[in-house]
C-alpha positions in Angstrom: -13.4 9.9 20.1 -12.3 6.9 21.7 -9.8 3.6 21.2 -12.6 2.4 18.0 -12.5 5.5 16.5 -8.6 5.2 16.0 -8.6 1.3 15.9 -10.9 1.7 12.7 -8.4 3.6 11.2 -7.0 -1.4 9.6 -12.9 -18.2 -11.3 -9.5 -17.3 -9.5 -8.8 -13.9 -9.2 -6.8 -13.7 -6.3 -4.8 -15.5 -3.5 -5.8 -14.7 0.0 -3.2 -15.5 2.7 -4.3 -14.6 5.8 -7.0 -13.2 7.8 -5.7 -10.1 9.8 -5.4 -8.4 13.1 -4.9 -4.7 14.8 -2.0 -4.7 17.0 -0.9 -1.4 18.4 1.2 -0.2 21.6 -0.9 2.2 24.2 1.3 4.3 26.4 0.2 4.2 29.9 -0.6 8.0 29.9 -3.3 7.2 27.6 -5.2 6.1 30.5 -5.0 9.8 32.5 -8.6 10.6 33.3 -9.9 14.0 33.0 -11.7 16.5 30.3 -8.4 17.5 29.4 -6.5 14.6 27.5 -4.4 15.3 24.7 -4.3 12.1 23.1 -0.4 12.3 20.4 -1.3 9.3 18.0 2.0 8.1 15.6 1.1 6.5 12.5 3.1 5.1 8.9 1.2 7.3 6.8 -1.5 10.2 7.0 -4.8 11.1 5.2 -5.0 12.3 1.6 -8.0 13.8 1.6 -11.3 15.1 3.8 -13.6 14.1 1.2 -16.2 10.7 2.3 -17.0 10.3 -1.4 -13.6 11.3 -2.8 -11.2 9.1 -5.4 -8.2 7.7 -4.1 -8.7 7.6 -0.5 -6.1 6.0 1.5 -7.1 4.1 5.5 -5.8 6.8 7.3 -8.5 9.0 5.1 -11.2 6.8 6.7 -10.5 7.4 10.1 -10.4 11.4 9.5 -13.9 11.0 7.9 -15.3 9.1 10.8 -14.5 11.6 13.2 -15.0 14.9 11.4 -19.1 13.8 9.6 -21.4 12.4 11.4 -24.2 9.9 9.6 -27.6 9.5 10.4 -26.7 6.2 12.3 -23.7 4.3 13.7 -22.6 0.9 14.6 -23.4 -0.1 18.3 -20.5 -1.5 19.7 -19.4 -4.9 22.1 -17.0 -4.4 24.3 -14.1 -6.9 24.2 -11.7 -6.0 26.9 -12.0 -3.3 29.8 -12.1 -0.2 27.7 -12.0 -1.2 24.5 -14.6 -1.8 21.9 -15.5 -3.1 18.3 -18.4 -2.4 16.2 -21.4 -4.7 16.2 -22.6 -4.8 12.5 -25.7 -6.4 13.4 -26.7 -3.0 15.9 -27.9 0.2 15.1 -27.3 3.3 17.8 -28.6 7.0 16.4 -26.0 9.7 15.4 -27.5 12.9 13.4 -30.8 10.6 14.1 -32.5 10.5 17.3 -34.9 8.1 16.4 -36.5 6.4 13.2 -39.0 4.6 11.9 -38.9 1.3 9.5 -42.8 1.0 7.9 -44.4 -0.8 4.9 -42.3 -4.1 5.3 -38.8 -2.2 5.5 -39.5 -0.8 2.1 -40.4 3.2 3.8 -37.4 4.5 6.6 -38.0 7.8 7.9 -35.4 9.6 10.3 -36.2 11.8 12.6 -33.2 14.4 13.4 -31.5 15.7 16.7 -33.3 19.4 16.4 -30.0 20.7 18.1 -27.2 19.2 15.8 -25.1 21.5 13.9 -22.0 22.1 11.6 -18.7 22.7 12.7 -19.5 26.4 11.4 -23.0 26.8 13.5 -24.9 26.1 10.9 -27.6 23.8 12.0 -27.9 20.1 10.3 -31.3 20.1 8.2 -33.0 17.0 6.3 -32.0 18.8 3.2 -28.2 18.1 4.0 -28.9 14.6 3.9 -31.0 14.5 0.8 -28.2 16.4 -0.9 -25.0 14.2 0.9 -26.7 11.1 0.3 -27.6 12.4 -3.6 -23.8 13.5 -3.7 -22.8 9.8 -2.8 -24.9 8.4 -5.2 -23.5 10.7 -8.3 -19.9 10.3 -7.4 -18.1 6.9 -8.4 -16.0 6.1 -5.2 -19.2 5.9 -3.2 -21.9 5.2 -5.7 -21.1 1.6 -5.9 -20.5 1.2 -1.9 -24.4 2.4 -1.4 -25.8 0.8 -4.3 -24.9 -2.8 -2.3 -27.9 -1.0 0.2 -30.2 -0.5 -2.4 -29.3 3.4 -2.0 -29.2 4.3 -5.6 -31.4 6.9 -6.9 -32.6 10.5 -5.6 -36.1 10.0 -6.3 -35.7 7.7 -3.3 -34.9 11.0 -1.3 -37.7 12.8 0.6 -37.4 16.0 2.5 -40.3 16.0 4.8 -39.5 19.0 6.9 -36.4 20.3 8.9 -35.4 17.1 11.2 -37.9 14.5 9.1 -36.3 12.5 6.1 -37.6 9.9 4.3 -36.2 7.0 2.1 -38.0 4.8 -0.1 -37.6 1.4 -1.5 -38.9 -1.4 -4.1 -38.3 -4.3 -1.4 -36.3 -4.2 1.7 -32.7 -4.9 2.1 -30.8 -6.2 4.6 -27.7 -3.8 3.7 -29.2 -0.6 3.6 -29.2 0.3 7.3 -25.6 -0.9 7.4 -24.4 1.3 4.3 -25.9 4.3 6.4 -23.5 3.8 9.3 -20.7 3.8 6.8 -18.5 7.4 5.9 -19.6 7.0 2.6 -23.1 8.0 4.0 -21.6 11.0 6.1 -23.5 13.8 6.2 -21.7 16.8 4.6 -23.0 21.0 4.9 -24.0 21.2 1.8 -24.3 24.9 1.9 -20.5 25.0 2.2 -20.0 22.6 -0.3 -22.4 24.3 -2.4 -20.3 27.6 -2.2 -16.9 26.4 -3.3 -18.6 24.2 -5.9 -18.0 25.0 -10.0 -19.6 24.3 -13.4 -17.1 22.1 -14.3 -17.1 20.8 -10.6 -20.6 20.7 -9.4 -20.4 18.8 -6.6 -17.1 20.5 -4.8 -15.1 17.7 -5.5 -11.4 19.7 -5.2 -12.3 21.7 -2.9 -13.7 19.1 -0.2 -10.4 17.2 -0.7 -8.8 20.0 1.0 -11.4 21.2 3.4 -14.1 19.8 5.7 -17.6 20.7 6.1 -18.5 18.2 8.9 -20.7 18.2 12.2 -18.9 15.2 13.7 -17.4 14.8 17.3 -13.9 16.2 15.9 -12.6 19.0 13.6 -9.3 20.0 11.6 -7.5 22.1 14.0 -4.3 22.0 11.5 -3.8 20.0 8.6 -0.1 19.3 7.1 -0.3 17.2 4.4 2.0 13.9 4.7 3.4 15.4 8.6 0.2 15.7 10.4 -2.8 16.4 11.6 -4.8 18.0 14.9 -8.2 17.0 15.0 -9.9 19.6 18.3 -13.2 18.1 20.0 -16.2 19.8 18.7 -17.9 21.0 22.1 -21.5 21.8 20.3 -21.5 17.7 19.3 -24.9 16.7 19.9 -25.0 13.3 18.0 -23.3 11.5 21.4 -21.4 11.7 24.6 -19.2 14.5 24.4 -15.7 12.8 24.1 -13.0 12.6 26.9 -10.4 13.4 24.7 -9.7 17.2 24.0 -7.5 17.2 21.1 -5.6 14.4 19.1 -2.2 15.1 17.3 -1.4 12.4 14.8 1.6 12.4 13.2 3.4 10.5 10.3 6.4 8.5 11.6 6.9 6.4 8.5 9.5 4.1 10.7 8.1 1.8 12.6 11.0 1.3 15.2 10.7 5.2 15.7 7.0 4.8 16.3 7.8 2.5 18.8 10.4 4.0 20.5 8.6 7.2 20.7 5.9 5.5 22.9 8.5 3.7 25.2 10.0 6.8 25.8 6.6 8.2 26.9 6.6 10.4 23.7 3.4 9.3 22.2 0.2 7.6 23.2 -0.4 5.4 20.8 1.7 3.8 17.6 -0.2 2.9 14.7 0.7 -0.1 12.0 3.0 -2.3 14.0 5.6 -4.6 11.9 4.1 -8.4 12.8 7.9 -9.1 13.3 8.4 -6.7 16.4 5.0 -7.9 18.5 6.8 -10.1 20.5 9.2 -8.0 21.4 7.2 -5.0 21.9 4.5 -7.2 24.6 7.6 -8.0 26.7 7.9 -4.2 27.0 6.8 -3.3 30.3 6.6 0.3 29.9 3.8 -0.4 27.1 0.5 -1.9 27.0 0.3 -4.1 23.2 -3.8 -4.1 22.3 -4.1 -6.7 19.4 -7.6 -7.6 18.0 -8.7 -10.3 15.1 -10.1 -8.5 12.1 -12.2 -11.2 10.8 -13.4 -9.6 7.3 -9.5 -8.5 6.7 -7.2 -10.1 4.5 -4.0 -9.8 2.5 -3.9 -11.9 -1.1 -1.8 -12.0 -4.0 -4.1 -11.1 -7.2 -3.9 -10.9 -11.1 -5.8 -8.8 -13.3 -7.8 -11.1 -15.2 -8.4 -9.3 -18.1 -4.6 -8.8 -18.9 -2.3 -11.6 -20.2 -0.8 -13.9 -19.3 -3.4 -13.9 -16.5 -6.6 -14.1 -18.6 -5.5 -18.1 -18.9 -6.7 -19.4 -16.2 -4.1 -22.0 -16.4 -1.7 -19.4 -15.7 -3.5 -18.0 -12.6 -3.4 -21.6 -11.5 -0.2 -22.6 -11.9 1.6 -19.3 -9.8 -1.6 -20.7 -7.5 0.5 -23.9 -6.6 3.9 -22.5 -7.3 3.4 -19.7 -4.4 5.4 -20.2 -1.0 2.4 -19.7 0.8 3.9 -20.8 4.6 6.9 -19.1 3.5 5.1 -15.8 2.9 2.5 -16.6 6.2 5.7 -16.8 8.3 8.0 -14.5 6.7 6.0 -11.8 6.1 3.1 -11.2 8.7 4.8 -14.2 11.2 1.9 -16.3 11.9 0.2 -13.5 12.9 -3.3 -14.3 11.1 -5.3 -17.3 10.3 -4.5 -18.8 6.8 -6.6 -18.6 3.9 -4.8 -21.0 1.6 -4.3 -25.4 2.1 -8.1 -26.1 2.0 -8.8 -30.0 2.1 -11.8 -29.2 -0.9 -13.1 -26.5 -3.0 -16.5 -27.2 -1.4 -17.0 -25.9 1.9 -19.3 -27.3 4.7 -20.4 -24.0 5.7 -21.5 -20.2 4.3 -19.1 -18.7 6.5 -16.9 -15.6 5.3 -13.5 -15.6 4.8 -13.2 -19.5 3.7 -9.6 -20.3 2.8 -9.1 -21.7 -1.1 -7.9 -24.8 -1.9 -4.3 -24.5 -2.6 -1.1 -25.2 -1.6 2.2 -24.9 -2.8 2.9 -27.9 -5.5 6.1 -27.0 -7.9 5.3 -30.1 -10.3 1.6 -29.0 -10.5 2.7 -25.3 -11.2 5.2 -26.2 -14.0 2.4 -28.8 -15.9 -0.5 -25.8 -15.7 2.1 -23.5 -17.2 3.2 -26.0 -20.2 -0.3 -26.4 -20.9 -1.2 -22.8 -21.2 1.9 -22.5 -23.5 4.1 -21.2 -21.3 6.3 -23.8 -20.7 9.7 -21.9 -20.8 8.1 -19.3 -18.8 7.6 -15.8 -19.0 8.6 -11.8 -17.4 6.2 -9.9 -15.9 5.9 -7.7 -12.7 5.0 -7.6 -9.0 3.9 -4.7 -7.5 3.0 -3.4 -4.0 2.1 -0.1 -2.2 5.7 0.9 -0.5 3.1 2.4 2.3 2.9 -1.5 2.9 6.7 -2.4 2.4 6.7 -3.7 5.8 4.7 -6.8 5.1 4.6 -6.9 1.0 8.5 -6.7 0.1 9.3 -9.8 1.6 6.3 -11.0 0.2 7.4 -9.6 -3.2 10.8 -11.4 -2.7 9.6 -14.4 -1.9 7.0 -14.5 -4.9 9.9 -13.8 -7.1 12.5 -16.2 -6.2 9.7 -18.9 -6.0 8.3 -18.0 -9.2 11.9 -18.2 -10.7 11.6 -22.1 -10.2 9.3 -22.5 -12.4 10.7 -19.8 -15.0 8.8 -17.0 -14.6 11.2 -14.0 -14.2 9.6 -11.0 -12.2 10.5 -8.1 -11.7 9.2 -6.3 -8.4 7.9 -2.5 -9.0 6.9 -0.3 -5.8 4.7 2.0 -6.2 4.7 4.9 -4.4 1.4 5.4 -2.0 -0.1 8.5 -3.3 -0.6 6.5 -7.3 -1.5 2.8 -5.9 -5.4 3.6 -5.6 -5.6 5.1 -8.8 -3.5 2.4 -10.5 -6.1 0.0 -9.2 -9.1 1.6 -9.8 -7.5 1.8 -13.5 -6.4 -1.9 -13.7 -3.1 -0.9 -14.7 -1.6 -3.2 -12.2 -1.2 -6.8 -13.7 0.3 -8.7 -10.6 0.3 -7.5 -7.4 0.1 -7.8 -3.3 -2.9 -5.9 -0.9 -4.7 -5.8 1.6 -8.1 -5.0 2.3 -11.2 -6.1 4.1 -15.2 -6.5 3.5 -17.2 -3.9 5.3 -19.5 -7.0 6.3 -18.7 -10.4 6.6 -21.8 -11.9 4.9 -20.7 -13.9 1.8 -23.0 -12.8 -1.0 -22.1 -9.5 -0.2 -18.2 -10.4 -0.1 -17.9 -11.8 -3.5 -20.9 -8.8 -4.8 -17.7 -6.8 -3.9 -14.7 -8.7 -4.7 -15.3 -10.4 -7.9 -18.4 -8.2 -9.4 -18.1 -4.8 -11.5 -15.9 -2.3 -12.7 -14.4 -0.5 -9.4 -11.6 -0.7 -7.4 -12.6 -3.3 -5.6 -12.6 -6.2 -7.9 -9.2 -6.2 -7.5 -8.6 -9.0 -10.6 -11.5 -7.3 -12.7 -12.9 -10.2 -12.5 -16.1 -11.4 -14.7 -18.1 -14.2 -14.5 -22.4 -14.3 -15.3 -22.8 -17.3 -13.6 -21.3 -16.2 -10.4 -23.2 -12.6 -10.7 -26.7 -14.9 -10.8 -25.7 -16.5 -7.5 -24.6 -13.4 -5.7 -27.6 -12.0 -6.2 -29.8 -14.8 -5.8 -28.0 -14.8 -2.3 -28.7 -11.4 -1.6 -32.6 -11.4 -1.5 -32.8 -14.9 0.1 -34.2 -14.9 3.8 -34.1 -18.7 4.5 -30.7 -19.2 6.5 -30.6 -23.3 4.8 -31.2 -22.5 1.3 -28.3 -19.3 1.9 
């Protein structure tokens, strides 16, 4: 494991506000050299579950999956400052995979495995576990549509050819698949273990993987408290890398930030996780602390509406909180400049393809109240605003400002937090009508942003949105291989 591995672990049918960054403190004993390093990592909240292809998963959850499975391949990585890296989503480097092979015009991969690689429990990796992980990801919903944007979508596309050989197979090739490989959601799971603690009702060990792990990758669960903490121990038989510096990492939930903070001034902790945008400043002019703060260009935080629910199926409506939101106010107040805004655009029609493009709208009280008057709503009307209180930091005064804003206009809303452990499920349901998040594209291409964002029944079409014409483009999009007509 190194910094990545922890650094990875951050129609109108929504308002984005900002593009993002990573900001987090490193004590100066993170840099002791050695085999030795015991790396104590303080973060707001911890993982729910050890499952890659599991419902609900919160962010921390995605950092315990990348260092406990391997995949077949991984990102390469750039380095951006002395010591610290970010993936490179263009570059392939093999994990489980020591080599492969791309024949018939991208449409045939075959992998060939590290013969050495094996489970946490000795038992060795085999081709077979990743025909059955991959056929797992494919059957379960919280993965299925993540690897179906790679074309990875049916087991008959699975091929065991012996051991350490697999195959895949494809109608036509696609530019996504090798990236939805390097993903968690294609980690590579012992299915014999899986297999073992697996039911009728349950075939595919879905409660029991939530609560163990049956992973090969460079780390495994030494200890596991659920909500206080958790001990991930290098795995010494990792054969899928360089065998990692750090011996063992303690990470614990220190829901305060201040705390957090304090903790690594004090030379209590290593590293603080989740820094409150307000306190950066502060925290840099700290010389007992080194402040490591990267732009996250495909990560954003938006205001969004479930289309499908009224008021919000008007678009009228969207539109007017569109011009009636405090958007410099929130940009400031909130997250305090730090980001790049996504809102004030000049047109609707950008010069260039580039992903995230900010929308075209900017606070306008007059234009807010007209919209609403035409949409019928012209003495206003309740509704709610809701937010993940794991993200109180930045969404409550986002929530505040929405609803005093929103008042001048005369819609009265009342804020609802949510506690962390129901806000995935909420949203995979839809039941949340008006809301704040955050989130981020695991690429930065836009046909593959908006295939994500504003397409299908999942989670991730955060305002369930639905509109043919835009489908048609997005795919169109997705096969085209001439960079002008893109």
């Amino acid at each position: 494991m190194d910094r990545r591995d922890f650094l990875k672990t951050g129609g109108l049918a929504g308002l984005f506000l900002s593009v993002g960054g990573v900001s987090l403190p490193i004590g100066r004993a993170f840099a002791r050299e050695g085999d030795d390093i015991t790396l104590r990592v303080l973060a707001e909240d911890g993982p729910n579950s050890r499952d890659p292809h599991g419902d609900g998963v919160n962010r921390a959850a995605l950092g315990t999956f990348t260092n406990i499975y391997d995949r077949l391949v991984n990102f390469d990585r750039i380095e951006v400052a002395p010591g610290l890296y970010r993936y490179d989503y263009l570059k392939f480097k093999g994990e489980l995979a020591e080599s492969w092979e791309v024949l018939e015009d991208g449409r045939v991969l075959v992998f060939h495995l590290r013969p050495d690689a094996t489970f946490h429990d000795g038992k060795p990796v085999t081709a077979e576990d990743v025909r059955w992980s991959l056929e797992r990801g494919i059957n379960l919903p919280a993965s299925k549509r993540q690897l179906s944007t790679g074309s990875i979508t049916s087991a008959d596309q699975f091929e065991v050819v012996d051991a350490h050989t697999f195959r895949m197979r494809f109608e036509k090739a696609d530019r996504y698949t090798m990236p939805n490989l390097a993903l968690t959601f294609a980690s590579v799971i012992n299915a014999e273990a899986v297999k073992a603690n697996a039911t009728a009702e349950d075939p595919w060990g879905k409660e029991w993987l939530r609560n163990n792990a049956a992973g090969g990758g460079a780390y495994k669960v030494a200890n596991w408290t659920a909500g206080q903490q958790v001990i991930y121990d290098r795995f010494d038989d990792w054969k899928s890398g360089d065998l990692p510096r750090i011996r063992r990492a303690v990470v614990q939930v220190v829901p305060a930030a201040p705390a957090r903070v304090a903790a690594v001034t004090k030379g209590d902790a290593d590293v603080a996780l989740q820094l409150p945008p307000k306190d950066v400043a502060a925290i840099d002019a700290d010389p007992k602390v080194d402040l490591i703060s990267l732009p996250v260009t495909n990560s954003f935080r938006f205001v969004a509406f479930n289309t499908q629910t009224a008021p919000f199926d008007d678009v009228r409506v969207r539109q007017a909180i569109a011009f009636a939101l405090p958007y410099d106010a929130m940009f400031q107040g909130a997250i305090f400049g730090r980001g790049t805004p996504l809102y004030g655009a000049a047109t609707d029609q950008p010069e260039t393809s580039s992903f995230p493009q900010p929308y075209p709208y900017a606070t306008d009280l007059d234009r807010a109240r007209a919209l609403l008057a035409e949409a019928g709503h012209e003495g206003g009307f309740e509704t709610s605003f809701s937010y993940n209180v794991a993200d109180a930091i930045t969404a409550d005064p986002i929530a505040l400002l929405v609803q005093e804003q929103l008042g001048r206009i005369g819609i009265k809303v009342v804020i609802e937090k949510v506690p962390a452990a129901q806000w995935g499920t909420l949203l995979t349901e839809k039941k949340v009508p008006f809301y704040v998040e955050g989130s981020s594209a695991w690429f930065n291409d836009p046909d593959y942003f908006f295939r994500i964002f504003f397409q299908g029944d999942w989670r991730w079409n955060f305002g369930a949105f639905k509109n043919e014409e835009l489908g048609a483009l997005v795919e169109k999009a997705r096969w085209e291989t001439d960079k002008d007509a893109y």
